[in-house]
C-alpha positions as CSV (number, residue, x, y, z in Angstrom):
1,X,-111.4,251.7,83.0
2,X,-108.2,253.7,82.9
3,X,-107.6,257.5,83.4
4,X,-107.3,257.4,79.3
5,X,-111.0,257.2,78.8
6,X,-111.4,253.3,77.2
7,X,-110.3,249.6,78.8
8,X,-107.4,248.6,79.4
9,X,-106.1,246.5,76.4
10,X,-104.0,243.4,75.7
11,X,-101.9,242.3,73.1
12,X,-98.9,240.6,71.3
13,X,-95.5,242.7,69.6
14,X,-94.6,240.4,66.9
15,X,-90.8,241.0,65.7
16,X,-91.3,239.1,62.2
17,X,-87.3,238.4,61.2
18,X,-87.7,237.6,57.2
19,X,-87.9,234.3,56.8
20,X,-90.9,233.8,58.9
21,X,-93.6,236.5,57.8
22,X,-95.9,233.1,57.1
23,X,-95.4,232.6,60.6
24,X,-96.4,236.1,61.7
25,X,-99.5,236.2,60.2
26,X,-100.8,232.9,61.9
27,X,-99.6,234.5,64.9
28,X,-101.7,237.3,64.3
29,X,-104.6,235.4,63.3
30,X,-103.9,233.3,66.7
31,X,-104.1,236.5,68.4
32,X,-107.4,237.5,67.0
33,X,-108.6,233.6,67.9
34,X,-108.1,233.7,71.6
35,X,-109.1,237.0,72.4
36,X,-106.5,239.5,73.0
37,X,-106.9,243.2,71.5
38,X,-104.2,244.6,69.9
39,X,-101.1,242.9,67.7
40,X,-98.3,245.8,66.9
41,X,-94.9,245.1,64.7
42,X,-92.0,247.4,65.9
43,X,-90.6,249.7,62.8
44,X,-86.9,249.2,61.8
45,X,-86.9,249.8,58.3
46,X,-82.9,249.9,58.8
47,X,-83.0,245.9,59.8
48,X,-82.2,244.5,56.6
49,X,-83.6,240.9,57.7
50,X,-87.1,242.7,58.1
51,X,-90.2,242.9,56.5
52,X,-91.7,246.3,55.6
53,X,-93.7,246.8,58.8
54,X,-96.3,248.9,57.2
55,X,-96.9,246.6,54.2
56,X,-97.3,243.4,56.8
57,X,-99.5,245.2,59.3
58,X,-101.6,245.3,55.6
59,X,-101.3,241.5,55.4
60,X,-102.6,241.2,59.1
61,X,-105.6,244.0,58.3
62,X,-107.0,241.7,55.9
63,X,-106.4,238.1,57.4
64,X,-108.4,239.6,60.8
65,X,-111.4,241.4,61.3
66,X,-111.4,242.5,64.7
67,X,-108.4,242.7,66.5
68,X,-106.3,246.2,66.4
69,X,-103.3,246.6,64.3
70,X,-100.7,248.9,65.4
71,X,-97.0,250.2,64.8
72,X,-94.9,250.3,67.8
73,X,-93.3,252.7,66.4
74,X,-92.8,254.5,63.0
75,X,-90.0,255.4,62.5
76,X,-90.0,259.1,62.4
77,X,-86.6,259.6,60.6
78,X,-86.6,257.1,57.8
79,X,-90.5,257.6,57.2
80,X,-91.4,260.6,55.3
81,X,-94.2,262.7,57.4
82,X,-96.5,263.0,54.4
83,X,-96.4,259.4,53.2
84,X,-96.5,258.3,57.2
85,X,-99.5,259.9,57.2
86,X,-101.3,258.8,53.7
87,X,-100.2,254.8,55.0
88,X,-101.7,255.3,57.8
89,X,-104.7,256.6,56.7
90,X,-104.8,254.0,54.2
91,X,-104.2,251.2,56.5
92,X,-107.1,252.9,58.9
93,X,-109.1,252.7,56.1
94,X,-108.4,249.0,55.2
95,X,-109.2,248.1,58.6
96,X,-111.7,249.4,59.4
97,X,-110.5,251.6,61.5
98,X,-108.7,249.3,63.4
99,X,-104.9,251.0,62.9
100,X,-102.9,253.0,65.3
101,X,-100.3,254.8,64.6
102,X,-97.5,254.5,67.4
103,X,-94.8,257.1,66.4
104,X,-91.0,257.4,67.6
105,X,-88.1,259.0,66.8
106,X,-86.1,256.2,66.6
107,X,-83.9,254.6,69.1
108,X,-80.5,256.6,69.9
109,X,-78.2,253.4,70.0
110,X,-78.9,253.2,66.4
111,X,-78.6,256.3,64.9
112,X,-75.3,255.1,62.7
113,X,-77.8,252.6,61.0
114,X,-80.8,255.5,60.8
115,X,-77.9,257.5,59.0
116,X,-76.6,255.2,57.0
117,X,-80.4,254.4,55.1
118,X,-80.4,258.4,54.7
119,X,-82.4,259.5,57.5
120,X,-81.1,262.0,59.8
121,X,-78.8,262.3,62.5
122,X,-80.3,263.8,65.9
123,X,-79.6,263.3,69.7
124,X,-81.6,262.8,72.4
125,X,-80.5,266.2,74.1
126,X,-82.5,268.2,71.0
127,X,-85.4,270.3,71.8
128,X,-88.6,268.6,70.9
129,X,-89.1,271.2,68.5
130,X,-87.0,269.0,65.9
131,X,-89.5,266.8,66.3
132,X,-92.3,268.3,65.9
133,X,-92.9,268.9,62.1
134,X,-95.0,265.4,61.6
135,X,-97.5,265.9,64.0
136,X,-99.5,268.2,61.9
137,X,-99.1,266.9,58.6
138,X,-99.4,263.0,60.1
139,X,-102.4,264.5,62.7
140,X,-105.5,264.4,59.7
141,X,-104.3,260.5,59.2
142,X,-104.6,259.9,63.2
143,X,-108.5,259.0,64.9
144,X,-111.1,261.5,66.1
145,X,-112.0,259.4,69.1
146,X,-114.8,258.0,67.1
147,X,-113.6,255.0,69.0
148,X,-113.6,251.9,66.1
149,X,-114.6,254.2,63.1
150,X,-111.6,255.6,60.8
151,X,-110.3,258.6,61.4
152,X,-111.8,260.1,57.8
153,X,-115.3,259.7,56.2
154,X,-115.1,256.7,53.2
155,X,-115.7,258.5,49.8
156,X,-118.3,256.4,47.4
């Protein structure tokens, strides 16, 4: 047990390049075979020889049934708080409650490539106030600490 409250967990980060998204989802799938917990794809919407991570950690929700799913992490400028939040509650829901949403702000070495797919310019020396306007509009999308359950109630 950790000072979080759960087991420690294990897992794999995939970094599916384009031509091989077959070949991530049998590694997923090998994940889920031998045991391990989680299996997380980092978000770089701006790496034009990617995948959409959202729409392949989708893929992976539906060729698993118990391993976690998780992105590692959004990526806060090129990913629209409001949308962020209805994919992730839609991939929690899909899931089974097995998503987790990993946020980020992106990494500051790339900023010129953040820019350049219309996402805005920031530096690591702004307050984390410019930072803060997704956390409540992405926070009813995120769990309750109903541990396995998604973070909403089903409708019929």
């Amino acid at each position: 047990m950790t000072g979080y409250g759960h087991g420690l967990l294990f897992g794999v980060l995939l970094e599916p390049p384009e031509p091989r998204a077959a070949t991530t989802l049998t590694y997923a799938e090998l994940v889920e075979r031998v045991g391990l917990d989680l299996v997380s794809l980092s978000d770089h919407p701006y790496w034009t020889d990617r995948l959409d991570t959202m729409s392949l950690l989708a893929a992976i929700a539906a060729r698993t049934s118990r391993v976690r799913i998780m992105s590692n992490c959004a990526n806060l400028p090129l990913r629209p708080p409001v949308t962020l939040a209805r994919t992730a509650a839609t991939l929690d829901l899909i899931s089974g409650g097995r998503f987790e949403l990993g946020l980020g702000t992106g990494p500051q070495r790339l900023w010129d490539s953040i820019v350049a797919d219309g996402g805005p310019r920031r530096s690591q020396h702004q307050p984390p106030q410019h930072r803060r306007p997704a956390h409540p509009v992405a926070a009813p999308g995120l769990r309750t600490g109903r541990g396995s359950q998604p973070a909403h109630e089903p409708g019929p």
